[in-house]
N, C-alpha and C positions, 0 to 999 in steps of 0.2 A: 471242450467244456472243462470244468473247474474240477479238482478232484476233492472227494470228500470222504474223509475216515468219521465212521460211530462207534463210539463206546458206552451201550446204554443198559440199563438193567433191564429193563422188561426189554424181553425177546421177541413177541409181537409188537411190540411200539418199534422197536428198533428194525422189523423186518417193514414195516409199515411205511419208513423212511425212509428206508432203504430202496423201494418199490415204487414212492412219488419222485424221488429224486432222480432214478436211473430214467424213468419215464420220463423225465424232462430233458435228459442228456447228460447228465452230471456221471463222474467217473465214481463210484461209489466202493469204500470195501467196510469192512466192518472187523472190530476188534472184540473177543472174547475172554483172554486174559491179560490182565498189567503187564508182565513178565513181555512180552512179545512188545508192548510197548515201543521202546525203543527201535527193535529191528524192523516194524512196521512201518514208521517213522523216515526211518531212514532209505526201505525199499520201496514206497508207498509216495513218498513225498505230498501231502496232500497240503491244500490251500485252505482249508478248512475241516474243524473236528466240532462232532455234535458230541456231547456227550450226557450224561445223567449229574445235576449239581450236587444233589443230595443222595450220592450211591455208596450201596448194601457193598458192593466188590473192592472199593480201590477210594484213596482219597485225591479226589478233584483236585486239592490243591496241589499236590504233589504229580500228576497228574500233567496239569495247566503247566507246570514249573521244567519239568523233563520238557514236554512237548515245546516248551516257546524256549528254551535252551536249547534245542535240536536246529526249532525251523521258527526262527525270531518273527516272521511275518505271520506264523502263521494267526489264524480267525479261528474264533470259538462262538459258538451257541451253545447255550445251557439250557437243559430242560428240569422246569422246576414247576413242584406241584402248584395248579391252579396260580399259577404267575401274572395269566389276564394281558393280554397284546403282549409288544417287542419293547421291551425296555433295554436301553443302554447301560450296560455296567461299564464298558470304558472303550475307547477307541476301536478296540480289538476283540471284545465281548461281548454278544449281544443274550437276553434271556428271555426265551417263551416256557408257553403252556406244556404241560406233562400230564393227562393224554396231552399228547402232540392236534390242534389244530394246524391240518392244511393251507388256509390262508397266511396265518404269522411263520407256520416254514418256509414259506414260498417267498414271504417276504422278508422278514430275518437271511435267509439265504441267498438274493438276489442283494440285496446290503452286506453282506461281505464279504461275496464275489465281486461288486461292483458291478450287477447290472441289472436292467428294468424289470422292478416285480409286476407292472402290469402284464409285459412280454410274457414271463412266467405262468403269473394266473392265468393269462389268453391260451394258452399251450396248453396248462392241466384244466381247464372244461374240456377239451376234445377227447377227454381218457379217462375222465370222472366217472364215468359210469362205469367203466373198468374196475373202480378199486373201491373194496367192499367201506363203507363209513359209518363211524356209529351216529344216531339219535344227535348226540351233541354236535360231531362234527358237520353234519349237516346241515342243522341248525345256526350254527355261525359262520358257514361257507355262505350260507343264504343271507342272513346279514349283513357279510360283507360286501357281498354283491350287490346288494340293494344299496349300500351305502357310496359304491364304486357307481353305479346307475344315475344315483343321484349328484354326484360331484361330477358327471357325464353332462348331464341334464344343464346340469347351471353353467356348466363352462359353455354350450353349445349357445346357448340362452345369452347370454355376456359376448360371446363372438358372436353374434348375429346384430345385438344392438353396436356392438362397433363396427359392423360391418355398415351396414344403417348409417350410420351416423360419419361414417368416413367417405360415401357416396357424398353425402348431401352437402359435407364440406367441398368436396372437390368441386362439385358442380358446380361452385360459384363462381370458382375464378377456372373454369375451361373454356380455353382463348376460343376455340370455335362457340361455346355458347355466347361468348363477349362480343366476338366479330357478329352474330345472327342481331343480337338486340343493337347493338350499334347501326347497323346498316338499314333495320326496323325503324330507327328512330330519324335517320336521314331519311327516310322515304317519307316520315312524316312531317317532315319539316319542309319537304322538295312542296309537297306536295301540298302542305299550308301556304307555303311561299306564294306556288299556282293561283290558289284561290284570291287571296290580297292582290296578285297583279291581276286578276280579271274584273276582280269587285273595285279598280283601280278605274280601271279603263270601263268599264259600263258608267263611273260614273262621267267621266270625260266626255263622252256621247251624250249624256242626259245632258251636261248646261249647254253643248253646242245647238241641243235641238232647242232648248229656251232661247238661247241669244237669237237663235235664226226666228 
């Protein structure tokens, strides 16, 4: 799994992260002073750094600027107050909420690892009840869900009618239904045939018994 370095000012937000993230498998450390920056960086190597945009310790920019000078690849998230979903600041950048919601980390996070934040969310309800959540977070965990439920719903809904509706095309050209009504339709014809050569020949009998 993906490694990921924090450098966040609140220290329970940061531990919070730190906690959903390991629980998902993610190789996690955390950084407390600038100064170590660099050596962290370098012994650490991580694929991803979350950090605080707007921090009381050290300037972001400068920050951003060492870190993608060290490791050109690497991915950032920014935690910015009440930021409201995952917004893209540039290829390499992504920005959520501070408090940290669960959902947009999980997803912000599986976008810049490159991989399925469904996967992810499916993984953290099995440990949800695990990690303590406030009011809010819970609150728009639930939302999210319900909104994931329902993009469930319609897709299940939409695959079903094409499921439907691709029976009903096939059926019409499946060479055994074609061979059934074809061979339905010669026995009706044999068998109309039948009738005309008997209704043929009763009358042939009827003038012979007149002439006689």
């Amino acid at each position: 799994m993906s490694r990921v370095l924090l450098f966040v000012d609140d220290y329970s937000e940061q531990m919070f992260v730190q906690i959903v993230l390991k629980k998902l498998g993610f190789d996690v450390d955390a950084l407390q002073n600038v100064h170590t920056l660099g050596d962290r960086l370098l012994a650490f190597h991580p694929q991803l750094m979350i950090l605080s945009e707007e921090s009381r310790k050290f300037s972001t920019e400068a920050v951003l600027n060492q870190a993608t000078a060290q490791i050109p690849s690497l991915c950032f998230i920014l935690l910015k107050k009440k930021s409201g979903g995952v917004d893209t600041v540039s290829k390499e950048i992504l920005r959520i909420s501070s408090p940290v919601q669960p959902a947009e980390l999980i997803t912000a996070t599986a976008r810049s690892c490159q991989l399925a934040p469904r996967t992810l969310l499916e993984k953290f309800k099995k440990f949800r009840g695990q990690i303590q959540l406030t009011e809010d977070q819970e609150r728009q965990l639930d939302l999210y869900e319900r909104n994931e439920e329902g993009e469930k719903n319609a897709s299940s809904v939409y695959g079903d009618y094409l499921k439907e509706h691709a029976v009903k095309s096939l059926s019409v050209f499946d060479p055994e239904e074609v061979q059934k009504t074809m061979k339905a339709a010669r026995q009706k014809t044999e068998a109309q045939e039948d009738i005309d050569k008997e209704r043929r020949a009763f009358t042939v009998e009827l003038f012979k018994k007149k002439k006689a």
